[in-house]
C-alpha beads as a LAMMPS data file, in Angstrom:
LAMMPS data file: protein, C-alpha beads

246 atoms
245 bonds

1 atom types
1 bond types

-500.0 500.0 xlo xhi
-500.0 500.0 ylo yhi
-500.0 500.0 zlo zhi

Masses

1 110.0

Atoms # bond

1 1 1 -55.508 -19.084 -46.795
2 1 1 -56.440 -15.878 -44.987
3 1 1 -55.416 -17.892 -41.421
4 1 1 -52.597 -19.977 -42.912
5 1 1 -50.835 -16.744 -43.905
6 1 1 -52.175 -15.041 -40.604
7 1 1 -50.771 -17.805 -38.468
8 1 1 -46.836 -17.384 -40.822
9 1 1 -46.636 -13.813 -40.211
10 1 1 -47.425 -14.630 -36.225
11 1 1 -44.450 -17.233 -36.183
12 1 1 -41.889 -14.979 -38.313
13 1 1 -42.775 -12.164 -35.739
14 1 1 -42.300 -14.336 -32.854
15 1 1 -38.960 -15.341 -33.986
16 1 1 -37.771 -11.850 -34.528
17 1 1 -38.728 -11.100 -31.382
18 1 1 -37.023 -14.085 -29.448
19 1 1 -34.050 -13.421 -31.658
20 1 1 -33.663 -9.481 -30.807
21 1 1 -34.019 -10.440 -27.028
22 1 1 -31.572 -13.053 -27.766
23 1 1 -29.199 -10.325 -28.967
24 1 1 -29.914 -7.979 -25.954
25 1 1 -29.550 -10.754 -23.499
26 1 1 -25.872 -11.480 -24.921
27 1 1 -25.360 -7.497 -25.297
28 1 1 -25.902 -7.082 -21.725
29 1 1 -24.113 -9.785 -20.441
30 1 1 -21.055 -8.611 -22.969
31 1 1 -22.096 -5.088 -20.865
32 1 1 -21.463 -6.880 -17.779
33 1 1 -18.271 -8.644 -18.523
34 1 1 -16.565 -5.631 -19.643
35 1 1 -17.696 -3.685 -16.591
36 1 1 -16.260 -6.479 -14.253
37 1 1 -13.101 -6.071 -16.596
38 1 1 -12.784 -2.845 -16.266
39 1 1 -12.885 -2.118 -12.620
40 1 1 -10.735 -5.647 -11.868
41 1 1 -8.077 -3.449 -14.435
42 1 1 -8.549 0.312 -12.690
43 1 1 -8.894 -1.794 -8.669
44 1 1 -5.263 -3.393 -9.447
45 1 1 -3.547 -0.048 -11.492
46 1 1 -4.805 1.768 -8.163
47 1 1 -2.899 -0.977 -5.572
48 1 1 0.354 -2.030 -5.669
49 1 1 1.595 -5.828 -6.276
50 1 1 3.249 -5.496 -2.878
51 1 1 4.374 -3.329 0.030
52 1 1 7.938 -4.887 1.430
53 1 1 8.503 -3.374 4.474
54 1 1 11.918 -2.944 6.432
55 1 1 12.201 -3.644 10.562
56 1 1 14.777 -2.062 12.794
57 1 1 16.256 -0.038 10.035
58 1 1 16.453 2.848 12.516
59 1 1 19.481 2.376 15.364
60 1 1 17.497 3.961 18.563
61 1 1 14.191 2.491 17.276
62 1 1 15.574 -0.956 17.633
63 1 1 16.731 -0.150 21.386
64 1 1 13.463 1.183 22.646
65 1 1 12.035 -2.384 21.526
66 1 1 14.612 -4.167 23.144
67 1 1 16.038 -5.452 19.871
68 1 1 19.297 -5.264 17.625
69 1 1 19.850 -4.155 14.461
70 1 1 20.130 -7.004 11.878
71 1 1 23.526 -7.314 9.577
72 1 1 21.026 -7.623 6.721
73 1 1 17.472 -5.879 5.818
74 1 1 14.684 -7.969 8.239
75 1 1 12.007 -7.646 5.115
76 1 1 8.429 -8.259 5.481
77 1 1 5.215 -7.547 3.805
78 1 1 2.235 -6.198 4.122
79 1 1 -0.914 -6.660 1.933
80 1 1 -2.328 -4.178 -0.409
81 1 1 -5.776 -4.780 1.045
82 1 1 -4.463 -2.664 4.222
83 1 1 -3.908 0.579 1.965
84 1 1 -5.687 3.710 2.421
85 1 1 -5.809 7.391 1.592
86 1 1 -4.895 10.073 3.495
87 1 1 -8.255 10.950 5.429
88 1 1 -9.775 7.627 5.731
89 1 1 -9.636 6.103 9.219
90 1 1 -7.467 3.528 10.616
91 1 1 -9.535 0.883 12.298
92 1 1 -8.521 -0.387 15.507
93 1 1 -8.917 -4.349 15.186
94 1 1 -10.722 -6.420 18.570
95 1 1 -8.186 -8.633 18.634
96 1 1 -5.400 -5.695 19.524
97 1 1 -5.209 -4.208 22.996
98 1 1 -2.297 -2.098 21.857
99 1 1 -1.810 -0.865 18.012
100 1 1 0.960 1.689 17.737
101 1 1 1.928 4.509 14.833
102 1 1 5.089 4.118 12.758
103 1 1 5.469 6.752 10.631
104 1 1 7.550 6.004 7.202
105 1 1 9.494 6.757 4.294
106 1 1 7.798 5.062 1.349
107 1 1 9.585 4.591 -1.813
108 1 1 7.395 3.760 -4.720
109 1 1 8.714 1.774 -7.699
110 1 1 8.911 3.090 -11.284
111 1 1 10.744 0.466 -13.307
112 1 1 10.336 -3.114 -13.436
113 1 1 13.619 -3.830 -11.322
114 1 1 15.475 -7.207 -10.284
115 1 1 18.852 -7.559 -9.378
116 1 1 19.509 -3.880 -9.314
117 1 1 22.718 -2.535 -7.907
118 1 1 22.762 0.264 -5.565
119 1 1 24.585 2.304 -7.480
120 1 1 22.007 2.136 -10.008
121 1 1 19.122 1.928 -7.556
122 1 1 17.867 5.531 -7.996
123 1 1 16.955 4.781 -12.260
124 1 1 14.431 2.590 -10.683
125 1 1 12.623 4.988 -7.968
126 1 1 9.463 6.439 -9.348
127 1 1 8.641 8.597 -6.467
128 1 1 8.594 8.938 -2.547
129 1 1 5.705 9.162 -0.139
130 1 1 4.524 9.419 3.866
131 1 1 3.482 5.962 4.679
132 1 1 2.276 4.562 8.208
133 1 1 3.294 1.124 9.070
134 1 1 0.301 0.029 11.669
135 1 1 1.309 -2.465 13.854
136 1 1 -0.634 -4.471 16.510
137 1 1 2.389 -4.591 18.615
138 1 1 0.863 -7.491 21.127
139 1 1 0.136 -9.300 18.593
140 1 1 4.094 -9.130 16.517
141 1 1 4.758 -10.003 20.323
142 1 1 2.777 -12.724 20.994
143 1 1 3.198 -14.006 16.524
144 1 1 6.402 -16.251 15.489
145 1 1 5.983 -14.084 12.417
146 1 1 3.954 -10.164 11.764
147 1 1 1.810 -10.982 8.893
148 1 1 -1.529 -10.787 11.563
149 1 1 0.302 -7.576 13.445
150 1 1 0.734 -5.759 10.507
151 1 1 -1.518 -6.960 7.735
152 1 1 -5.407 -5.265 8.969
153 1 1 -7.190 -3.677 7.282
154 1 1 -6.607 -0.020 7.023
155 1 1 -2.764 -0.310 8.735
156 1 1 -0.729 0.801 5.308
157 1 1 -2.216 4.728 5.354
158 1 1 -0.355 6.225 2.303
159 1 1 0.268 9.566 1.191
160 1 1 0.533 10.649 -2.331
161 1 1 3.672 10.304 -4.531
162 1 1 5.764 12.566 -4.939
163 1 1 7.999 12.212 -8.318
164 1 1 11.680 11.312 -7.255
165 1 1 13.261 13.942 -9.613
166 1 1 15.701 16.426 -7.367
167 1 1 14.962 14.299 -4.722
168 1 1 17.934 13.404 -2.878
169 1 1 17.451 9.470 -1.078
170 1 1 19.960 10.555 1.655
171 1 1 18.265 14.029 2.484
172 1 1 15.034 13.193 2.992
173 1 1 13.538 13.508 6.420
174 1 1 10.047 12.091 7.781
175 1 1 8.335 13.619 10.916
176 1 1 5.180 11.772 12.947
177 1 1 3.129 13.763 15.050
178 1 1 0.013 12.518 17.443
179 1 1 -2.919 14.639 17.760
180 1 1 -0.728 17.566 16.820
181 1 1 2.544 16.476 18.784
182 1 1 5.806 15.537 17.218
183 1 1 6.440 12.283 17.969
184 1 1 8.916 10.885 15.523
185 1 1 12.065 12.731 13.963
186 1 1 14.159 10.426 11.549
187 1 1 16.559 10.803 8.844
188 1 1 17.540 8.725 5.835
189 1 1 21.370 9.470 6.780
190 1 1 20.676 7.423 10.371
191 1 1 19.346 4.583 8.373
192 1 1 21.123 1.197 9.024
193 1 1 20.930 0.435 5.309
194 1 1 19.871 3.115 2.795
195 1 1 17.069 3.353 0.715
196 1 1 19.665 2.220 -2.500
197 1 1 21.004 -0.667 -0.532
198 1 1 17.530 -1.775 0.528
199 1 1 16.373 -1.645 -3.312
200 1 1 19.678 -3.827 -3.939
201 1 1 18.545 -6.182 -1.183
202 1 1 15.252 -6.679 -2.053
203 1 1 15.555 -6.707 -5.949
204 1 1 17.939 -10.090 -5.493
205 1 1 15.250 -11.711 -3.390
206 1 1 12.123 -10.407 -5.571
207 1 1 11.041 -8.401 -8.798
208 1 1 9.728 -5.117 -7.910
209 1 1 7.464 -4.294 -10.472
210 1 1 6.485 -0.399 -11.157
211 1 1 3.824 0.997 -8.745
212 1 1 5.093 -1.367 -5.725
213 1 1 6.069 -0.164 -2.476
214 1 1 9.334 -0.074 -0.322
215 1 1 8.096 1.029 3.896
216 1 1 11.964 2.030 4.371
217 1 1 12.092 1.801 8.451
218 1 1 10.682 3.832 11.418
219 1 1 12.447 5.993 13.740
220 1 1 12.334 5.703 17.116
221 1 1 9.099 7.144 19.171
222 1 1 6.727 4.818 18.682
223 1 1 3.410 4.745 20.792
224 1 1 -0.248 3.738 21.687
225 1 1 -3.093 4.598 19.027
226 1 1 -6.511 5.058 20.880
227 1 1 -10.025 5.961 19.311
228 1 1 -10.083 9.846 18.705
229 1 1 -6.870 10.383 18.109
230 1 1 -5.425 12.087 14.258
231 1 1 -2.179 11.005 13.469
232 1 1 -0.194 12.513 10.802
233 1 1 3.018 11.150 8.655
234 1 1 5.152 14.459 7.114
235 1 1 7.896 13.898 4.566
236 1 1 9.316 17.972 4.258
237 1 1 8.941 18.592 0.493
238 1 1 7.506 15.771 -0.343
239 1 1 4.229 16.020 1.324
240 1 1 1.743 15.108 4.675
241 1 1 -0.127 12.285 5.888
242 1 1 -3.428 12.613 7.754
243 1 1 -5.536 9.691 9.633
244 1 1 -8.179 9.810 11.954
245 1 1 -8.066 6.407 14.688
246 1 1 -11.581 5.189 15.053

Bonds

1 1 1 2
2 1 2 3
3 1 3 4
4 1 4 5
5 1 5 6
6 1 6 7
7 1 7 8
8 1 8 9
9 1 9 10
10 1 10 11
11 1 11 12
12 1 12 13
13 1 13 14
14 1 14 15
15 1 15 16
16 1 16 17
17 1 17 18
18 1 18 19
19 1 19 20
20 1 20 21
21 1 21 22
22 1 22 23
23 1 23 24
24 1 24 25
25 1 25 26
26 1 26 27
27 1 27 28
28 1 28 29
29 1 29 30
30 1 30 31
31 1 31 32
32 1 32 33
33 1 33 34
34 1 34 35
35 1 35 36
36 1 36 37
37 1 37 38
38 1 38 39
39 1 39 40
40 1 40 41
41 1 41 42
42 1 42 43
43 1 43 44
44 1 44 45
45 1 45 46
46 1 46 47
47 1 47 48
48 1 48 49
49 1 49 50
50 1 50 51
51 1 51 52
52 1 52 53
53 1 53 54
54 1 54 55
55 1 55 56
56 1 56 57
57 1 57 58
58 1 58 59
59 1 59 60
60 1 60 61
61 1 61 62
62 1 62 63
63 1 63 64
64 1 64 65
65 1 65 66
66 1 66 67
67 1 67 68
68 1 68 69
69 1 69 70
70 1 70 71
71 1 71 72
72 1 72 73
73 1 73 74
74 1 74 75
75 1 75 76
76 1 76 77
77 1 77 78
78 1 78 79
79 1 79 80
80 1 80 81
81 1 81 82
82 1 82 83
83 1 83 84
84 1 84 85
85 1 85 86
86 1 86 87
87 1 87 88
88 1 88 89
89 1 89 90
90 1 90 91
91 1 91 92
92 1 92 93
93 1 93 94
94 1 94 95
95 1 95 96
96 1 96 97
97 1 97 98
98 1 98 99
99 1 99 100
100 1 100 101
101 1 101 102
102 1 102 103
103 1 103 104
104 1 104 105
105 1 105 106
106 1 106 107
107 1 107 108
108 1 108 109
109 1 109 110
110 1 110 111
111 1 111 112
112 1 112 113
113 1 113 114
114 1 114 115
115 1 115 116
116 1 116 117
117 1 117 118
118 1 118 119
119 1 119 120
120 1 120 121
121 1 121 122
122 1 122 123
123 1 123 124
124 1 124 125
125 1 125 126
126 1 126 127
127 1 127 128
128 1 128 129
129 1 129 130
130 1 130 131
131 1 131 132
132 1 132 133
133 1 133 134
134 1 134 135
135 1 135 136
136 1 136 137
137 1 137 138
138 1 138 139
139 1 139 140
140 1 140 141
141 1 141 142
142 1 142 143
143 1 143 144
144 1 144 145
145 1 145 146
146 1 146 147
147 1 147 148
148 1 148 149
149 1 149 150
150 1 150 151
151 1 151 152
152 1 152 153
153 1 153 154
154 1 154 155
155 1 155 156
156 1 156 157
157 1 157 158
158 1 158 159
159 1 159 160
160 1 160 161
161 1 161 162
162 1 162 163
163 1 163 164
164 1 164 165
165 1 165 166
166 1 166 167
167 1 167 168
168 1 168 169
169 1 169 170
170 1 170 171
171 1 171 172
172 1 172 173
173 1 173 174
174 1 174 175
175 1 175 176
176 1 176 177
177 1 177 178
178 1 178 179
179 1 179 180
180 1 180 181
181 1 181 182
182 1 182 183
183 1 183 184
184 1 184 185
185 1 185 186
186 1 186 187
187 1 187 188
188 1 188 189
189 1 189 190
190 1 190 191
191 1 191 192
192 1 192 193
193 1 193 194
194 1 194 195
195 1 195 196
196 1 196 197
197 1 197 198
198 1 198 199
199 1 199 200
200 1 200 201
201 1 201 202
202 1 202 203
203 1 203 204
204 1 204 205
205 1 205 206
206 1 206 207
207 1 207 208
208 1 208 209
209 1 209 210
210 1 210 211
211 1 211 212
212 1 212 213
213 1 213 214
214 1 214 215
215 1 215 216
216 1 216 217
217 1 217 218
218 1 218 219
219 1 219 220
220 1 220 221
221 1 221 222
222 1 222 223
223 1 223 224
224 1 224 225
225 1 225 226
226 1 226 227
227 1 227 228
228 1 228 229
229 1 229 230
230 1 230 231
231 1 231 232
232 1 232 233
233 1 233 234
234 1 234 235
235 1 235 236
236 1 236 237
237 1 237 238
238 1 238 239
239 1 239 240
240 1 240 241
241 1 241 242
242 1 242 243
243 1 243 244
244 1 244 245
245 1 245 246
């Protein structure tokens, strides 16, 4: 009897034990699931659906690339996986001999918008923000299209946003400089198409949803990127841009 009841107690234990490690093996993998959540939900509230990007938007930039300015917005895009902070570096790719600056006026969505007129184009601007449109310019030579030239790693620098509130779309102003050295001067008033027809443009083509990412056009000035150099994106009263070119 003694070893009969012995022998129940040892089985009812052992079951209580495989059925509380049972529970902890299903509470940490619940643990692990809603970690994996979690970060998936934070990584894609911290990156834009898209960054649509405008070419030759600026009259003289077009010349000094031996190109035209088109009678509608030449849109492109460029993948969220090439964002960065100010500070982080831009990394110069092997397969570029020559990757050049283009410092930007980035407008960031705040509405869900499609088929938005121009005229009501500025209900839908969240904020604005220095951008740098990295390009590999042999390679958008040498490319039928600019996805490779554009799309590396670490070629969408971005500033922070600045709320669009007393903002003025026509006023605003962004200023490059290279190691110190102005390099780029543009205005929004020299644009070929302005930052409400470009949201106009691109809203009948695609939804913008809040958080994305107009690049509105560089000015002309362009140039070379080499190892060591700091380049820096200003938007006056908006706010600056800092990378260092490794």
């Amino acid at each position: 009897m003694v070893n009969g009841e012995f022998l129940r107690e040892r089985a009812s234990s052992s079951a209580d034990i495989h059925f509380s490690l049972s529970l902890l093996t299903i509470l940490c993998s619940l643990i692990v699931i809603f970690t994996i959540l979690l970060f998936t939900i934070l990584y894609s509230m911290d990156r834009p659906s898209k960054i649509v990007c405008v070419g030759r938007n600026y009259l003289e930039h077009a010349r000094e690339l031996g190109n035209t300015v088109p009678e509608e917005p030449l849109i492109f895009l460029k993948p969220p996986s090439s964002l960065i902070a100010g500070g982080e570096p831009v990394v110069l790719p092997a397969q570029s001999s020559r990757v050049e600056y283009e410092g930007e006026i980035a407008v960031v969505i705040g509405a869900r918008a499609r088929n938005v007129s121009a005229a009501e184009s500025v209900r839908y601007i969240g904020g604005y923000a220095p951008l740098n449109d990295v390009t590999a310019r042999d390679l958008q030579r040498s490319d039928d299209q600019w996805t490779r030239a554009k799309g590396f790693d670490t070629f969408c620098p971005m500033g922070e946003m600045v709320a669009a509130e007393g903002l003025d779309p026509a006023r605003l102003e962004v200023i490059c400089r290279l190691n110190g050295e102005v390099r780029q001067h543009g205005r929004a008033k020299d644009m070929a198409f302005s930052i409400p027809t470009l949201i106009e443009y691109i809203t009948s083509v695609m939804t913008l949803e809040p958080g994305d990412v107009i690049a509105t056009g560089t000015p002309s000035g362009v140039g070379a990127l080499k190892s060591g150099d700091v380049v820096e994106v200003e938007i006056p009263g908006v706010g600056k841009l800092s990378n260092p070119v490794v």
